[in-house]
N, C-alpha and C positions, 0 to 999 in steps of 0.2 A: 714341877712347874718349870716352864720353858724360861732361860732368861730375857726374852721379852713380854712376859705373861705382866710383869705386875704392871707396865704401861697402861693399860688400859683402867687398873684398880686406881692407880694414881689419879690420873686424868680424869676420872669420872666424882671421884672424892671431891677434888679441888675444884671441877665445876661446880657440885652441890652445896661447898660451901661458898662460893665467889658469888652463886645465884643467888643463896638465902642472904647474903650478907648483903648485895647489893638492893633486897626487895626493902629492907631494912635501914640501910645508908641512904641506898638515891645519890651517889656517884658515881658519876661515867668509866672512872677508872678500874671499877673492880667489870666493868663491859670488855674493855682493852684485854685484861685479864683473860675471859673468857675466848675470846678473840684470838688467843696467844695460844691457848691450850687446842683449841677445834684446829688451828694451824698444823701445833703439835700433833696429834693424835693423826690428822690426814696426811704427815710427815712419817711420821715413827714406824710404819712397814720398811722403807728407807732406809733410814737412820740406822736401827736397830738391826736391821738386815733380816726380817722374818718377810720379807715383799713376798718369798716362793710359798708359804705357805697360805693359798689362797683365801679360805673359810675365813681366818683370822683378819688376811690384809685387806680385805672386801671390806669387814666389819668397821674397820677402822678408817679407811676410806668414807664410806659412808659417812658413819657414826660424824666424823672430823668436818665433811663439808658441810651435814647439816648442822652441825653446832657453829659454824666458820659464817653461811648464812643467817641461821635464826640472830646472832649476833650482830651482824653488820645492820640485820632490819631493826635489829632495837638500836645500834647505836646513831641511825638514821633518824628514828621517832623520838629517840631523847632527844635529841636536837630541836625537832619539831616542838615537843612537849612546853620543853626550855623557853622559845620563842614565843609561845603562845601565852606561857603563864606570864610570861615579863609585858607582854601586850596588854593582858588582863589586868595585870597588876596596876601597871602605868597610866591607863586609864582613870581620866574621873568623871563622876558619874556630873 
């Protein structure tokens, strides 16, 4: 295994456990997290210096921006979510 091989085993652990933890808590913070990682991951060809070896840096590329999006759109809707319950809440009938 290449020494950038386990970047991706990492990155993918710790997102499935930030996702399940956050379905679970329902704070914004473990979003940031994720946020951090999708960064990472479309960084780490870079970083890591494997950018030449295409197949992998493609993947990671990818892989990175759409988790960097899917992210930024939930941590835009939490927002919304947030707003709207406190609406509902603060209401009286």
């Amino acid at each position: 295994m290449a020494n950038y091989a386990w970047s991706p085993y990492v990155a993918g652990a710790l997102l499935v456990i930030f996702s399940i933890w956050e379905l679970a808590d329902k704070r914004i913070w473990e979003e940031w997290i994720n946020l951090i990682i999708g960064a990472w991951v479309f960084i780490s060809p870079w970083v890591l210096g494997f950018s030449h070896t295409v197949n992998a840096a493609w993947i990671m590329f990818v892989f990175g921006a759409i988790t960097f999006v899917i992210t930024l759109w939930s941590i835009g809707n939490a927002g919304k979510l947030t707003q709207h319950t406190n609406m509902v809440t603060t209401q009286t009938p």
